[in-house]
N, C-alpha and C positions, 0 to 999 in steps of 0.2 A: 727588857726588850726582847723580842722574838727575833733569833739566828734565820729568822726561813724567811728572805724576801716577799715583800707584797705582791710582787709579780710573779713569785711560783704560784701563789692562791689565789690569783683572779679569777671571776667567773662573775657573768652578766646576771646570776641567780643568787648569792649571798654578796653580802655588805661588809667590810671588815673596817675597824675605829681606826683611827691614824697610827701612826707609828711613832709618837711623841711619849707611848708609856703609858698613858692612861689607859685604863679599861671600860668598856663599857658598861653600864649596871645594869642590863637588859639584853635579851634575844627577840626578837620579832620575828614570829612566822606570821608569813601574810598568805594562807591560803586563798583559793580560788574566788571563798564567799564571805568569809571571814578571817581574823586576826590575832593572836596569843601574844601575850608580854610574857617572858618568862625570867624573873629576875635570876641573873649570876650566882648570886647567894645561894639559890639554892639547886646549884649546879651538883649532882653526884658523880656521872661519867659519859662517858663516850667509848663507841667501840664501831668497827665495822672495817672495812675495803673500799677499794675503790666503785664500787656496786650499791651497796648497801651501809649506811650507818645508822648508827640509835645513839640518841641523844637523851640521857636518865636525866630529870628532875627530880625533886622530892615529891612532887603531884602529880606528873604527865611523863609522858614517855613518845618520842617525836623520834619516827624514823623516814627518815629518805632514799632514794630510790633514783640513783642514777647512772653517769660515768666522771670517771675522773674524780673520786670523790673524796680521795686519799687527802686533797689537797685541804677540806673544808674540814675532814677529822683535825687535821693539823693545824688550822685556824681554833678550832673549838678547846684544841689543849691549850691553845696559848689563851682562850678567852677572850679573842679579840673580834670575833663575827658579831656584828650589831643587828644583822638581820637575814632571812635566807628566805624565798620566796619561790613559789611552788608556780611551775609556768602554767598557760592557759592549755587546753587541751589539744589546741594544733601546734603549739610551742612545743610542745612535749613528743607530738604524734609526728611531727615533720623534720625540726631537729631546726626552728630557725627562734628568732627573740626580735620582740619588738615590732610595729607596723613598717610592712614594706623590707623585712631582714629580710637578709640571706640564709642558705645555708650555715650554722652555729657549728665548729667544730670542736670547741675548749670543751671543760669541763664543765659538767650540766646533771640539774635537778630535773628529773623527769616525775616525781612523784613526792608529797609528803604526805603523813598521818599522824594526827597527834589521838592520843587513848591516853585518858586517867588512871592513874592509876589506884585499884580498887582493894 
């Protein structure tokens, strides 16, 4: 089990499995127009700031682009984020989530990109 509270790594832009120990065997990026499964297995690393993370596959290479982000590295070491989703382009430009938000001030994905790796 993961020492780091689910309520330090909350955020209305990733998903994280329950807290009962299991892991999940899967990542879901849900981009804008499309969608990746990236199984766990073949997880190699992770690295970044609160700004910027990369998330290495053995196939693709997924980095993100936000604030507060320190929190979803530290989801990703423990392996427990089941899905991270990249907002629409006024979610990202305005700083709110979801029909009829507010102003969003947690931690937030303003950008993802997945590239293969070649």
């Amino acid at each position: 089990m993961s020492t780091i509270p689910a309520s330090a790594l909350a955020s209305e832009d990733w998903q994280l499995a329950a807290e009962d120990g299991t892991k999940p065997v899967s990542l879901v990026v849900r981009l804008r127009h499309r969608a990746h499964v990236l199984p766990w297995f073949r997880f190699m690393y992770a690295e970044g700031d609160n700004i910027q993370i990369r998330i290495a596959f053995a196939s693709h290479l997924v980095t993100v682009t936000g604030k507060g982000l320190a929190a979803l590295l530290a989801a990703i070491a423990t392996q427990r984020v089941t899905g991270i989703v990249q907002p629409t382009e006024n979610e990202a430009k305005f700083g709110v989530r979801g029909p009829g938000a507010g102003r969003y001030t947690g931690s937030s994905i303003t950008d993802i990109t997945i590239a293969p790796f070649k």
